[in-house]
C-alpha positions, 0 to 999 in steps of 0.5 A, spaced: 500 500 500 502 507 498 502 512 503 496 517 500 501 522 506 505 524 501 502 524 494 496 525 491 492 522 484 487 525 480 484 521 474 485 526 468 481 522 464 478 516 462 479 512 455 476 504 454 479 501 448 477 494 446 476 489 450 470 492 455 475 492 461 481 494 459 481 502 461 486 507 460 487 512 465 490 518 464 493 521 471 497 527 474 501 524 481 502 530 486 508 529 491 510 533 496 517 534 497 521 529 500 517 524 496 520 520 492 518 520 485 517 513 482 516 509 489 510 513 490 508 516 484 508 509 482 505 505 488 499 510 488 497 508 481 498 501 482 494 501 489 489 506 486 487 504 480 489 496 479 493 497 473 499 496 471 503 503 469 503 503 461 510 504 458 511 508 450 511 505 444 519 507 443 521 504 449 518 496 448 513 496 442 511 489 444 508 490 451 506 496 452 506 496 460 513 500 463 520 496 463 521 503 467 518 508 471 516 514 466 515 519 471 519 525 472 520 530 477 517 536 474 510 538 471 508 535 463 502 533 460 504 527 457 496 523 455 500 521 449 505 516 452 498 512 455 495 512 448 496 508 442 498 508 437 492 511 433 490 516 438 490 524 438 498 526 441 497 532 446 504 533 450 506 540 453 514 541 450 517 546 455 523 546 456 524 542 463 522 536 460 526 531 460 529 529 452 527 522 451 519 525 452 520 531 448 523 528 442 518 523 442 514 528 442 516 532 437 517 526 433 509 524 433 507 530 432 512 531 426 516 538 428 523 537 425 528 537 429 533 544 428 538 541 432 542 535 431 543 532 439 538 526 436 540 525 429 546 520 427 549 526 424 551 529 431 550 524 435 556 520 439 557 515 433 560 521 428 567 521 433 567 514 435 573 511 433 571 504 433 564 505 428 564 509 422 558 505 418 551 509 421 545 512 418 546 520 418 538 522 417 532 517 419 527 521 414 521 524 418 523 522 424 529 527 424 526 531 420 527 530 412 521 526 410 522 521 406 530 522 406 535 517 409 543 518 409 547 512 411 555 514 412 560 509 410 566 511 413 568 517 407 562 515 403 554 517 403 549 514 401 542 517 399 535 514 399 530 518 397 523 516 396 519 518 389 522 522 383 528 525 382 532 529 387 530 537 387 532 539 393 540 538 396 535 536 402 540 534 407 546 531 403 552 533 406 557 538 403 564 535 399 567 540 403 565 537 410 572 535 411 569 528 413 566 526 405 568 524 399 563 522 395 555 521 395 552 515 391 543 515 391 538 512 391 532 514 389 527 509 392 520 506 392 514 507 398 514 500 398 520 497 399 518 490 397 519 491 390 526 494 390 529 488 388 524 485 383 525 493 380 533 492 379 534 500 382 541 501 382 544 507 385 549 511 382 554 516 384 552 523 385 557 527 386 565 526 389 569 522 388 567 514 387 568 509 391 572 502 391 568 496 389 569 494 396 568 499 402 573 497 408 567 499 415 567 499 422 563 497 426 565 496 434 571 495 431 570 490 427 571 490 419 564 489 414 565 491 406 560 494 403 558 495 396 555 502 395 554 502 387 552 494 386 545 495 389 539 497 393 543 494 398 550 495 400 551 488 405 549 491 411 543 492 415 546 498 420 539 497 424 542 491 426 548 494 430 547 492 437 544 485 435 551 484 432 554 487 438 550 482 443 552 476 438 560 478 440 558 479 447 554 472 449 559 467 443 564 464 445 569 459 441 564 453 443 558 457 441 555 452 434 551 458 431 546 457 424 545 464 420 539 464 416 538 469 410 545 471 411 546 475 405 553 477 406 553 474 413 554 480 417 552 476 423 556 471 421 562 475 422 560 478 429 559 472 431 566 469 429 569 475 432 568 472 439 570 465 436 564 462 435 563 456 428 558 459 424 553 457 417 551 462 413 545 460 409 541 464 403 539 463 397 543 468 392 550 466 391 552 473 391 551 474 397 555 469 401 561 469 396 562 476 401 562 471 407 569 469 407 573 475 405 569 479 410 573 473 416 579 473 413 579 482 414 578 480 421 584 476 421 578 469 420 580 464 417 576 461 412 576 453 415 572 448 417 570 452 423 565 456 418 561 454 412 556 457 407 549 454 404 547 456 397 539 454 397 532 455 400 533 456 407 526 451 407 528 446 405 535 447 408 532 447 415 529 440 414 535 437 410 540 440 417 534 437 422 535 430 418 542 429 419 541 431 427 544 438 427 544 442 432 546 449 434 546 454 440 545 460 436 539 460 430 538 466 427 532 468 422 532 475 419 527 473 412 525 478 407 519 481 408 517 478 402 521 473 396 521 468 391 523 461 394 527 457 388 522 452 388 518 460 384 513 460 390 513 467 393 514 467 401 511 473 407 513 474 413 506 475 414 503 468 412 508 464 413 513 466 419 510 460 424 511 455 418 519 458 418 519 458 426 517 451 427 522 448 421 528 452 425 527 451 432 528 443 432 535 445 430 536 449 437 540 446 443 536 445 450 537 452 452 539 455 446 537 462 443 533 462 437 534 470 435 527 473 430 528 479 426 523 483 421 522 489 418 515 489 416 513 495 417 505 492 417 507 487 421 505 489 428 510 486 434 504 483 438 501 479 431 509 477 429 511 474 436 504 471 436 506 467 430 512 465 433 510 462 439 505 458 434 512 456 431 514 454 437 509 450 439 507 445 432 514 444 432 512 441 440 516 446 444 513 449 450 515 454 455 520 458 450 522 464 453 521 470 450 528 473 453 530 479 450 526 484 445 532 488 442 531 496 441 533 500 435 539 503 435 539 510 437 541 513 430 534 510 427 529 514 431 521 512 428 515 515 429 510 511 433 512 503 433 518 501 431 517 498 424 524 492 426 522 488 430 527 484 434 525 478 438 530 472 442 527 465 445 530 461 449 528 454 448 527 449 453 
C-alpha cells in the first residue's frame, strides 16, 4: 500500500479501448517534497487504480506496460505516452522536460528537429573511433521526410523516396572535411519491390568509391558495396544485435545464420570465436562471407561454412542429419521468391519458418527473430512465433530479450524492426 501522506492522484481522464475492461487512465501524481518520485508516484497508481503503469511505444513496442518508471520530477502533460498508437498526441514541450519525452514528442507530432543532439549526424557515433558505418538522417523522424543518409566511413549514401532529387535536402557538403563522395538512391514507398525493380544507385557527386568499402563497426571490419545495389551488405539497424552476438559467443558457441546475405552476423559472431553457417539463397551474397573473416584476421576453415539454397528446405535437410546449434538466427525478407518460384511473407508464413528452425536449437539455446515489416505489428509477429514454437512441440520458450533500435534510427510511433530472442527449453 502507498502512503496517500505524501502524494496525491487525480484521474485526468478516462479512455476504454477494446476489450470492455481494459481502461486507460490518464493521471497527474502530486508529491510533496521529500517524496520520492517513482516509489510513490508509482505505488499510488498501482494501489489506486489496479493497473499496471503503461510504458511508450519507443521504449518496448511489444508490451506496452513500463520496463521503467516514466515519471519525472517536474510538471508535463504527457496523455500521449498512455495512448496508442492511433490516438490524438497532446504533450506540453517546455523546456524542463526531460529529452527522451520531448523528442518523442516532437517526433509524433512531426516538428523537425533544428538541432542535431538526436540525429546520427551529431550524435556520439560521428567521433567514435571504433564505428564509422551509421545512418546520418532517419527521414521524418529527424526531420527530412522521406530522406535517409547512411555514412560509410568517407562515403554517403542517399535514399530518397519518389522522383528525382530537387532539393540538396540534407546531403552533406564535399567540403565537410569528413566526405568524399555521395552515391543515391532514389527509392520506392514500398520497399518490397526494390529488388524485383533492379534500382541501382549511382554516384552523385565526389569522388567514387572502391568496389569494396573497408567499415567499422565496434571495431570490427564489414565491406560494403555502395554502387552494386539497393543494398550495400549491411543492415546498420542491426548494430547492437551484432554487438550482443560478440558479447554472449564464445569459441564453443555452434551458431546457424539464416538469410545471411553477406553474413554480417556471421562475422560478429566469429569475432568472439564462435563456428558459424551462413545460409541464403543468392550466391552473391555469401561469396562476401569469407573475405569479410579473413579482414578480421578469420580464417576461412572448417570452423565456418556457407549454404547456397532455400533456407526451407535447408532447415529440414540440417534437422535430418541431427544438427544442432546454440545460436539460430532468422532475419527473412519481408517478402521473396523461394527457388522452388513460390513467393514467401513474413506475414503468412513466419510460424511455418519458426517451427522448421527451432528443432535445430540446443536445450537452452537462443533462437534470435528479426523483421522489418513495417505492417507487421510486434504483438501479431511474436504471436506467430510462439505458434512456431509450439507445432514444432516446444513449450515454455522464453521470450528473453526484445532488442531496441539503435539510437541513430529514431521512428515515429512503433518501431517498424522488430527484434525478438527465445530461449528454448
Amino acid at each position: 500500500m502507498c502512503d496517500d501522506s505524501t502524494a496525491g492522484l487525480e484521474v485526468l481522464s478516462r479512455l476504454k479501448k477494446g476489450r470492455d475492461q481494459d481502461p486507460v487512465f490518464t493521471v497527474g501524481v502530486s508529491l510533496l517534497d521529500g517524496a520520492s518520485t517513482c516509489s510513490h508516484a508509482v505505488l499510488l497508481c498501482q494501489d489506486r487504480l489496479g493497473e499496471g503503469i503503461r510504458g511508450d511505444a519507443m521504449g518496448d513496442p511489444l508490451d506496452r506496460r513500463a520496463a521503467r518508471r516514466l515519471v519525472h520530477c517536474d510538471a508535463m502533460e504527457v496523455s500521449s505516452l498512455v495512448n496508442l498508437d492511433d490516438e490524438a498526441v497532446s504533450v506540453d514541450v517546455g523546456p524542463s522536460l526531460p529529452d527522451d519525452i520531448a523528442i518523442y514528442a516532437n517526433r509524433r507530432d512531426g516538428a523537425a528537429f533544428s538541432k542535431g543532439s538526436y540525429l546520427g549526424r551529431q550524435s556520439g557515433l560521428a567521433r567514435n573511433s571504433l564505428t564509422n558505418a551509421y545512418r546520418e538522417i532517419n527521414g521524418a523522424a529527424d526531420g527530412y521526410p522521406g530522406w535517409i543518409v547512411d555514412r560509410y566511413d568517407k562515403w554517403i549514401f542517399v535514399q530518397q523516396e519518389e522522383g528525382p532529387m530537387s532539393v540538396r535536402g540534407p546531403i552533406p557538403s564535399l567540403h565537410d572535411g569528413h566526405t568524399l563522395g555521395v552515391y543515391y538512391l532514389p527509392t520506392k514507398a514500398d520497399r518490397s519491390v526494390m529488388g524485383s525493380e533492379k534500382l541501382k544507385p549511382y554516384l552523385l557527386e565526389g569522388k567514387a568509391a572502391p568496389e569494396y568499402v573497408p567499415v567499422m563497426e565496434n571495431g570490427i571490419k564489414y565491406l560494403v558495396n555502395l554502387g552494386e545495389s539497393f543494398s550495400t551488405g549491411i543492415f546498420l539497424d542491426q548494430r547492437l544485435q551484432r554487438a550482443w552476438l560478440v558479447e554472449h559467443c564464445t569459441g564453443e558457441t555452434r551458431v546457424l545464420n539464416c538469410f545471411a546475405h553477406t553474413g554480417a552476423f556471421s562475422v560478429a559472431a566469429a569475432t568472439a570465436g564462435a563456428s558459424t553457417v551462413s545460409l541464403d539463397l543468392d550466391k552473391k551474397w555469401l561469396d562476401r562471407v569469407p573475405p569479410q573473416l579473413e579482414a578480421n584476421g578469420i580464417a576461412w576453415d572448417k570452423k565456418h561454412d556457407c549454404i547456397y539454397g532455400d533456407c526451407f528446405d535447408w532447415l529440414a535437410r540440417l534437422a535430418k542429419r541431427n544438427e544442432q546449434f546454440d545460436i539460430v538466427i532468422l532475419d527473412p525478407p519481408s517478402t521473396s521468391v523461394g527457388k522452388k518460384k513460390k513467393r514467401w511473407s513474413v506475414k503468412s508464413d513466419m510460424d511455418e519458418l519458426v517451427a522448421l528452425a527451432a528443432p535445430l536449437v540446443k536445450k537452452g539455446g537462443l533462437l534470435m527473430t528479426t523483421t522489418n515489416s513495417a505492417t507487421l505489428r510486434p504483438e501479431r509477429f511474436a504471436k506467430m512465433i510462439k505458434k512456431g514454437l509450439e507445432d514444432a512441440g516446444i513449450q515454455n520458450a522464453k521470450l528473453e530479450r526484445l532488442s531496441p533500435m539503435p539510437s541513430d534510427f529514431p521512428s515515429i510511433g512503433t518501431q517498424h524492426v522488430t527484434n525478438l530472442s527465445w530461449r528454448i527449453p
